[in-house]
C-alpha positions in Angstrom: -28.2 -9.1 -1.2 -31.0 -11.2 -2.5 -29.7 -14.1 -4.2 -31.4 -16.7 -6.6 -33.5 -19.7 -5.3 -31.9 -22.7 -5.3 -34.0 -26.0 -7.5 -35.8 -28.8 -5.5 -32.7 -31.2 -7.7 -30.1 -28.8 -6.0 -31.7 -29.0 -2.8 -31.6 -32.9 -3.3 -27.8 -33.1 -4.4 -27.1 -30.8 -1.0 -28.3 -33.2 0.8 -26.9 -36.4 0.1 -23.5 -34.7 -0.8 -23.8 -33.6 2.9 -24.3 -36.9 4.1 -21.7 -38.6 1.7 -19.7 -36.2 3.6 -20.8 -36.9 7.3 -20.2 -40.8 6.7 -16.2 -39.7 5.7 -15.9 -38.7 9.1 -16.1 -34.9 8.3 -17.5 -32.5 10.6 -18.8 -29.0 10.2 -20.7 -26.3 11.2 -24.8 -26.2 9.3 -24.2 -25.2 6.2 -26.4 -22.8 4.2 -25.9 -22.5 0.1 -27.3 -19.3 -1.7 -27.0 -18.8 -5.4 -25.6 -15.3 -6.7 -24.6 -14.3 -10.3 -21.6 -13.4 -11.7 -22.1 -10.0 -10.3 -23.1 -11.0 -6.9 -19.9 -13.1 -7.1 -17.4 -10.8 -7.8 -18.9 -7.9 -4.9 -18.7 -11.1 -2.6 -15.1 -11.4 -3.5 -14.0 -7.9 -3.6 -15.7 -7.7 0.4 -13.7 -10.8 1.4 -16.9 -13.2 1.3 -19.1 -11.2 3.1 -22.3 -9.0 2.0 -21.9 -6.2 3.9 -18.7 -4.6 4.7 -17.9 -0.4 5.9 -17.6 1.5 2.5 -14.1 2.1 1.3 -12.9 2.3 -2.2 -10.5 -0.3 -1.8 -13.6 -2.8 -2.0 -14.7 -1.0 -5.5 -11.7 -1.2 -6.7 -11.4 -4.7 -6.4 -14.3 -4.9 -7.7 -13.9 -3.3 -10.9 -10.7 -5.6 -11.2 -12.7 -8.6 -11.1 -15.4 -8.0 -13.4 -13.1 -6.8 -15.6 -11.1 -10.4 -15.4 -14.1 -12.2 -15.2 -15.6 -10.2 -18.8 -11.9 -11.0 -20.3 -12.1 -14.9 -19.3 -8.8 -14.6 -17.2 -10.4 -15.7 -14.5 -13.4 -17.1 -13.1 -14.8 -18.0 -9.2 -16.8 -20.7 -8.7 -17.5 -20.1 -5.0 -17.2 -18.7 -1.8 -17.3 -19.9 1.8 -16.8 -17.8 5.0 -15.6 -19.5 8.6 -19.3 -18.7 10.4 -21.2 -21.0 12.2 -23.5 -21.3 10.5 -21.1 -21.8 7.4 -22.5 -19.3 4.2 -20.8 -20.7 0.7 -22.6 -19.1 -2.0 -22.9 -20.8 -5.7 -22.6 -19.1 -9.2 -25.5 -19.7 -11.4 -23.5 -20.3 -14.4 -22.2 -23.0 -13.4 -23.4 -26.5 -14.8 -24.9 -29.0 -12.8 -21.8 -30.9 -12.3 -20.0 -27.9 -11.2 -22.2 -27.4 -8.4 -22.0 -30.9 -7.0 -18.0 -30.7 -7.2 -18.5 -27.0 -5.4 -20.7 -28.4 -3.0 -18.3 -31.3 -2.3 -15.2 -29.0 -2.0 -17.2 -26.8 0.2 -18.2 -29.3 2.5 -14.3 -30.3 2.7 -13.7 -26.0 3.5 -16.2 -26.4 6.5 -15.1 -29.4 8.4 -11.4 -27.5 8.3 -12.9 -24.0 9.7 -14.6 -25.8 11.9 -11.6 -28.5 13.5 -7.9 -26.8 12.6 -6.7 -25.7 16.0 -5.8 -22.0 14.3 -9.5 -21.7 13.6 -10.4 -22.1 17.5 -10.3 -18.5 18.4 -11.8 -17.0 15.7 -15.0 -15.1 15.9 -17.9 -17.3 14.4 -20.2 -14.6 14.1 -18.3 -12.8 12.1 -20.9 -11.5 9.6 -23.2 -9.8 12.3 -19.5 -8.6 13.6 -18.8 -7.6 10.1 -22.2 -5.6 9.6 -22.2 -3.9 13.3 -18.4 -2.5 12.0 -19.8 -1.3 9.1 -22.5 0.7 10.9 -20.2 2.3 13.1 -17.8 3.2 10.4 -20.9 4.9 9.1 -21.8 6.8 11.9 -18.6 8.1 12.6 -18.0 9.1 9.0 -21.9 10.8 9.7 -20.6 12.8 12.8 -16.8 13.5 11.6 -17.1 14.1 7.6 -16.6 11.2 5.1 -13.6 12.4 3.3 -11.8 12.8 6.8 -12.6 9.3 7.8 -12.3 7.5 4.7 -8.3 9.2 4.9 -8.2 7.4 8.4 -9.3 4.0 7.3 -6.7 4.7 4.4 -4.1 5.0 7.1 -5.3 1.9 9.1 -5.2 -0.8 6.5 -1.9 0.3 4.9 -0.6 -1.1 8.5 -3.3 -3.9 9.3 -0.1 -6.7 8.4 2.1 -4.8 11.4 0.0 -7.3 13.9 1.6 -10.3 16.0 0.1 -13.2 13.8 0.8 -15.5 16.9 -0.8 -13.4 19.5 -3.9 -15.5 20.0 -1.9 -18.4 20.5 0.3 -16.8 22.8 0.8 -14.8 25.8 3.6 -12.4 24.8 3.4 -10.1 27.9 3.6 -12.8 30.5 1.9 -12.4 34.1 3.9 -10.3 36.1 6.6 -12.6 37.6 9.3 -10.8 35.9 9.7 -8.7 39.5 10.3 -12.1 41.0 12.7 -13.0 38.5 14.5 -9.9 39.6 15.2 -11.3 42.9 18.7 -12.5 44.4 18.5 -16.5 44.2 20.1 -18.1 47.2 21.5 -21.4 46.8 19.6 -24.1 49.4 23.0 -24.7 51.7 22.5 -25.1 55.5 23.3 -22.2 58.0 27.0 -23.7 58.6 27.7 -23.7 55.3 25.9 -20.6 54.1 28.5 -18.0 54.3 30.8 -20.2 51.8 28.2 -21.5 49.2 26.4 -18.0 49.1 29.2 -15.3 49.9 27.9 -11.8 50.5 30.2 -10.5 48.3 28.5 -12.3 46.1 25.1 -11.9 47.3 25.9 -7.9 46.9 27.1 -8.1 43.8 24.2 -9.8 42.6 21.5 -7.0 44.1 23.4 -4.0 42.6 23.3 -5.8 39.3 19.3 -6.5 39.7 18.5 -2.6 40.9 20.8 -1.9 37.5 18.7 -4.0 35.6 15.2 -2.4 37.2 16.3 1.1 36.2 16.6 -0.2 32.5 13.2 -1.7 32.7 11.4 1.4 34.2 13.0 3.5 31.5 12.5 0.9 28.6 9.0 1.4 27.2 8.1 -1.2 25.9 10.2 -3.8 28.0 10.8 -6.3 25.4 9.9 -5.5 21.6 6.7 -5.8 20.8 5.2 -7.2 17.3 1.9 -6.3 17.2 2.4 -2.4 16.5 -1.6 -1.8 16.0 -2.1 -3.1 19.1 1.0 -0.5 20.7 -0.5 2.2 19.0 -4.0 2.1 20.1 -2.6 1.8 23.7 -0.2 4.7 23.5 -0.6 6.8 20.4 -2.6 10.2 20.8 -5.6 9.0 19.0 -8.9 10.6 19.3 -12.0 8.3 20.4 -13.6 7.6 16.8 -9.5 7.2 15.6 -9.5 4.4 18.2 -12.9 2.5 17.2 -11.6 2.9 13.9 -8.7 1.1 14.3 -9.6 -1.0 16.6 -12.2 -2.4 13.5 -9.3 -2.8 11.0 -7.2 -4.9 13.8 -9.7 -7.2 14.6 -10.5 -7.8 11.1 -7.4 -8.5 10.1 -6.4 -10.9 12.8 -10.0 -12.7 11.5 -8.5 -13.5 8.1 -5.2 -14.6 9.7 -5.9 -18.2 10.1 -6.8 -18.4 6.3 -3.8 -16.9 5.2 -1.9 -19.5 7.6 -3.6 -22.3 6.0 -4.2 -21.5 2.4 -2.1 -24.9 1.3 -3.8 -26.9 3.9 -7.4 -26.0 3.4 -7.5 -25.6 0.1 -6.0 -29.1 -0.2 -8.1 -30.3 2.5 -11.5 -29.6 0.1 -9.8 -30.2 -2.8 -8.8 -34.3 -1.5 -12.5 -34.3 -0.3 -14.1 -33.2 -3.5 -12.1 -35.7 -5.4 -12.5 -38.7 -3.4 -16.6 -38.0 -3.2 -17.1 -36.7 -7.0 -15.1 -40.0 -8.1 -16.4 -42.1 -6.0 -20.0 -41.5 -4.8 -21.4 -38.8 -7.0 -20.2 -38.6 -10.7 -22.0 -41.0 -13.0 -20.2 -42.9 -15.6 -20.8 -39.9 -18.3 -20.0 -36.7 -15.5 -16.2 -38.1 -15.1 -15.0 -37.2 -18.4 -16.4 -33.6 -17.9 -15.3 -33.6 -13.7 -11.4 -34.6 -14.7 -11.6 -31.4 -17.0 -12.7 -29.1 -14.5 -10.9 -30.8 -11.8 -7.4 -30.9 -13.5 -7.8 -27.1 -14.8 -8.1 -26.0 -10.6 -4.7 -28.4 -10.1 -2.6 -27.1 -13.2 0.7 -25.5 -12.0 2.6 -24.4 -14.7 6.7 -24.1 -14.2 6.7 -20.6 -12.7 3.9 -20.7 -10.4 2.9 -22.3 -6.7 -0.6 -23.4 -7.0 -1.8 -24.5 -3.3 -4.8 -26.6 -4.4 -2.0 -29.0 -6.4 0.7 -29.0 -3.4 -2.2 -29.0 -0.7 -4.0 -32.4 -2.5 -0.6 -34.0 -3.4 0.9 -33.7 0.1 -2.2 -35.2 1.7 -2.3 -37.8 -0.9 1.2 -38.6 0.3 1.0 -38.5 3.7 -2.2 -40.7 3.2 0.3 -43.7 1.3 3.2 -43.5 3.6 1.1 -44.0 6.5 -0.9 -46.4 4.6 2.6 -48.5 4.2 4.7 -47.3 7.4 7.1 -45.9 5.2 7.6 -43.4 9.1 9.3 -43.6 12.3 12.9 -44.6 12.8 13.3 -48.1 11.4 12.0 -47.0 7.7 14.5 -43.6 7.8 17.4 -46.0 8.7 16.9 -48.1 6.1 19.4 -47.3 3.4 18.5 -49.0 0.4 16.5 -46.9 -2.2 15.1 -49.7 -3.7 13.9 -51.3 -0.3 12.6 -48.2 0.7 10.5 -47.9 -2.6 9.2 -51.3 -2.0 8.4 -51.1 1.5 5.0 -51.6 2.9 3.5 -52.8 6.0 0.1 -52.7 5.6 -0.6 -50.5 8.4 -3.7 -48.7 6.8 -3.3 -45.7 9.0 -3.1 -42.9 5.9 -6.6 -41.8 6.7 -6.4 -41.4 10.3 -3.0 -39.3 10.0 -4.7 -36.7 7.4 -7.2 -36.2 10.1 -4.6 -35.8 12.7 -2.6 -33.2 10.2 -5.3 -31.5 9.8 -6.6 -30.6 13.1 -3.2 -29.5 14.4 -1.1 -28.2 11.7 -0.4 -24.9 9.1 1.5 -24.4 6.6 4.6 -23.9 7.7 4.5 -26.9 9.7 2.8 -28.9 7.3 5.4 -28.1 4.8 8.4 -28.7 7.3 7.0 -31.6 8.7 5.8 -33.7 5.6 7.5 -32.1 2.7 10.2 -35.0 1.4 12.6 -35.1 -1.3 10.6 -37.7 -3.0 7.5 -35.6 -3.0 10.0 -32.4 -4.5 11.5 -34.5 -6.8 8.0 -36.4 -8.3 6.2 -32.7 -8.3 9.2 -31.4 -10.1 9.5 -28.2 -7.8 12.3 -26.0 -8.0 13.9 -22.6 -7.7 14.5 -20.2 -9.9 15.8 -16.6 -10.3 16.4 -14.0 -13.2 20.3 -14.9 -14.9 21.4 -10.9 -15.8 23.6 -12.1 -17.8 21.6 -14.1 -20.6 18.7 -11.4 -20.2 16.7 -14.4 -18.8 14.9 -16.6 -16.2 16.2 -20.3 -15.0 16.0 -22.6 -12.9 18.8 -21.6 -10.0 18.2 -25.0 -7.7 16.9 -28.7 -7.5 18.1 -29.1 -4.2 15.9 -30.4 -1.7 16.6 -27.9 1.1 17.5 -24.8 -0.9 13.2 -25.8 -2.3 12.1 -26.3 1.3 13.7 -23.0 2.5 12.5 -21.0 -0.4 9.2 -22.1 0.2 9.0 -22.0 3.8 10.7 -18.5 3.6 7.7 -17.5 1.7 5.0 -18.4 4.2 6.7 -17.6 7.6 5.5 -14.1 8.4 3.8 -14.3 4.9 6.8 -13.4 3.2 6.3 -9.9 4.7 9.6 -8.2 6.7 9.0 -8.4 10.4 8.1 -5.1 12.4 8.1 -4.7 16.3 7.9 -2.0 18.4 11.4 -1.2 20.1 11.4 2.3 22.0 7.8 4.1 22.1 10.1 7.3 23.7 13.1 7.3 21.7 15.4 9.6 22.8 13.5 10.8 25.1 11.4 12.3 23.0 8.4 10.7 22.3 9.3 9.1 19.2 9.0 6.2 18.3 11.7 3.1 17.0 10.7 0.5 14.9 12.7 -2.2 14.3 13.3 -4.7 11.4 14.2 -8.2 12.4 16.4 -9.1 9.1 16.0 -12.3 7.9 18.1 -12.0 4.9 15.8 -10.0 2.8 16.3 -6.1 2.9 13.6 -3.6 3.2 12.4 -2.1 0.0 12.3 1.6 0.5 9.3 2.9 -1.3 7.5 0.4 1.0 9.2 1.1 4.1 9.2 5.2 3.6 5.2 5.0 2.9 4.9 2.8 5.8 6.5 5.7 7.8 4.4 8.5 6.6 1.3 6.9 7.5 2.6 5.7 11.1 3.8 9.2 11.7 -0.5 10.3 11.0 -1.1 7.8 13.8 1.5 8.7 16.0 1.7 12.6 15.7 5.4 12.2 16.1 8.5 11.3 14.0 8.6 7.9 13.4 12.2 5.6 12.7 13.4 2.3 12.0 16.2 -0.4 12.4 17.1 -2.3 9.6 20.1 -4.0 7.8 21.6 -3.5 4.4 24.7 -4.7 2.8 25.4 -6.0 6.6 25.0 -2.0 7.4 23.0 -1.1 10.1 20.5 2.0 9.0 17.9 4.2 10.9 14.8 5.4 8.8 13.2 8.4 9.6 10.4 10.3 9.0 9.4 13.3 10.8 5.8 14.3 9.0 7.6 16.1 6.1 11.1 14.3 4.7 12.4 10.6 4.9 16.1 10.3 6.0 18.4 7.5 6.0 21.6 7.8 8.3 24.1 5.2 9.5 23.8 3.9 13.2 
């Protein structure tokens, strides 16, 4: 993809923005800026931010949704940025002059948070050669095996690429092999005189046929414990031919890439947007630009009553942490205090607000940024809220101003992604070869016409009837689906 040459003015702005930037203390990766058109744009989007990606008609599709929004005015994308090092953001030509230096401001803000948010670390940053390389493979594989046949696999492979551990990178799951030693009878220390009474062998017996019990269940439990990442169990153990395994191996390790960005949406998008504000109003905008920046700017924060925007809760909460540290209004003296009005007046000069949104955003996600940080002060001055559809009156209201039924909700939302957790619980169900899925139930029930598609296409991976474990109406229920009909029975 050629895109458009960038003017010697551009060039200028890119500069200085980048060292207004570098002398707020941000960091990031070398940044390069193309410009692309409208159309360029919208491909970019509809491939996740990246110029080449394997052919698939979900990309087309996307694509044909965007240009159709963008040609309708519902919608319009003023740039991209992808977590590379280098760092490639990419410009729409359309835009005016002072759109550009806000986008340029805002992007600089996206790189320093790729580049120093701990769930960024393990992320490949070479991801567009990785992302080119994948598509070549795809390619010769569909070359050698038929296009229609492959295209069906890669079908199959991204309908499940959410069933992945999320946490995995982070975390060692599987541990390192000293369950065996766990599985050892435990003497208490006692000296020889005294051993017969502190560790009787009665006792010591009892103990050992318990443990050989317990190793029999192990050796017959496959996996051990359950096991989130099901992409990951099914390239291990389902009966998948070699260009079936490359295949999916692809999809998995893409989708873990754009996990940290789904984590952080709130926090990045806040992140740039705080750093474009602060730099527009106060190093780049001339006197006659503000009028014009507040327009744009306010448009990208508007949340109306039945929406979440993250740039507006992302900015706000930084903006807030920035002021409470700013005036101590933390730690245990100022959450003891139990006059409102003291505690609306209270500052101690402490100046630390800037230092603490560094902090926050090197170590934390959404989840824990929200849980962390998110006050009733904050709720009740952004006027958030639930709501929920009233049968009765044929209409929707607002269910809930309190503060922890509005945390929950929201961080009920972003754990998991709002999506039902999957693991792996029996990879040889009744001894059979089949394989158990199960649903840890959070409260929300699994929506059938989700869950029996979800089936069908694990059941083309695995070769085998697939089932699953879930709740509903506090009823246990086992989902099957054995290639050709979807049953629901009672445990």
């Amino acid at each position: 993809m050629k895109g458009r040459p960038l003017s010697e003015e551009l060039r200028t702005w890119i500069r200085k923005i980048e060292d207004i930037a570098a002398g707020y203390g941000l960091d990031f990766f070398p940044t390069i800026f193309e410009m692309v058109n409208y159309e360029q744009m919208n491909m970019l989007a509809s491939y996740e931010g990246f110029p080449i990606r394997y052919r698939h008609w979900r990309w087309g599709m996307e694509y044909e949704r965007l240009s159709k929004s963008y040609a309708w005015g519902l919608h319009k994308i003023y740039e991209l940025v992808i977590n590379t090092d280098p760092c490639y953001a990419y410009l729409l030509s359309s835009n005016s002059d002072l759109d550009h230096k806000l986008v340029i401001a805002h992007v600089y803000g996206h790189c320093d948070f790729f580049k120093n948010n701990a769930w960024f670390a393990h992320t490949d940053r070479k991801m567009l050669d990785t992302m080119a390389n994948n598509a070549a493979k795809i390619a010769r594989i569909a070359e050698r095996h038929g296009h229609e046949k492959v295209e069906a696999f890669v079908d199959v492979c991204l309908s499940v690429d959410n069933l992945i551990d999320y946490h995995s990178p982070y975390i060692n799951r599987r541990g390192s092999g000293e369950e065996d030693q766990l599985l050892e009878v435990q003497k208490l220390p006692a000296r020889n005189y005294m051993d017969r009474y502190i560790n009787p062998q009665e006792e010591i017996e009892r103990q050992k046929e318990a443990f050989k019990k317990r190793q029999e269940e192990l050796k017959s439990r496959f996996p051990l414990e359950p096991e989130k990442d099901v992409m990951l169990f099914m390239l291990e153990h389902a009966p998948l031919e070699k260009w079936q395994q490359q295949i999916l191996t692809i999809v998995r390790s893409e989708a873990y890439y754009f996990v940290p960005q789904r984590m952080t949406k709130i926090m990045n998008e806040g992140w740039a947007s705080y750093w474009h504000s602060t730099m527009m109003t106060q190093d780049i905008c001339e006197d006659h630009e503000i009028i014009d920046f507040a327009c744009t700017h306010s448009g990208t924060m508007a949340m109306s009553p039945t929406s979440f925007n993250p740039y507006k809760v992302g900015i706000e909460l930084y903006r807030d942490i920035e002021e409470r540290w700013n005036k101590g209004q933390f730690g245990l003296e100022y959450e003891r205090c139990e006059s409102m009005v003291e505690k609306q007046n209270w500052n101690r000069d402490l100046g630390l607000g800037r230092e603490k949104i560094f902090q926050v955003r090197k170590v934390y996600n959404d989840v824990t940024f929200l849980d962390e940080f998110l006050t009733p002060e904050f709720c009740e001055r952004q006027k958030l809220f639930t709501f929920g559809y009233d049968r009765r009156k044929d209409s929707w209201e607002i269910k809930s101003k309190d503060f922890q039924t509005v945390k929950d909700q929201m961080l009920g939302q972003l754990t998991n992604f709002g999506q039902p957790a999957i693991y792996v619980e029996d990879g040889n169900y009744k001894n059979r070869g089949e394989l158990m899925l199960w649903h840890k139930h959070d409260g929300k029930d699994l929506k059938p016409d989700y869950g029996q598609a979800t089936l069908e296409n694990l059941v083309k991976i695995w070769k085998r009837p697939v089932h699953i474990r879930t709740q509903a109406e506090d009823k246990t229920l086992i989902w099957t689906y054995d290639g050709e009909s979807f049953e629901e029975a009672k445990e």
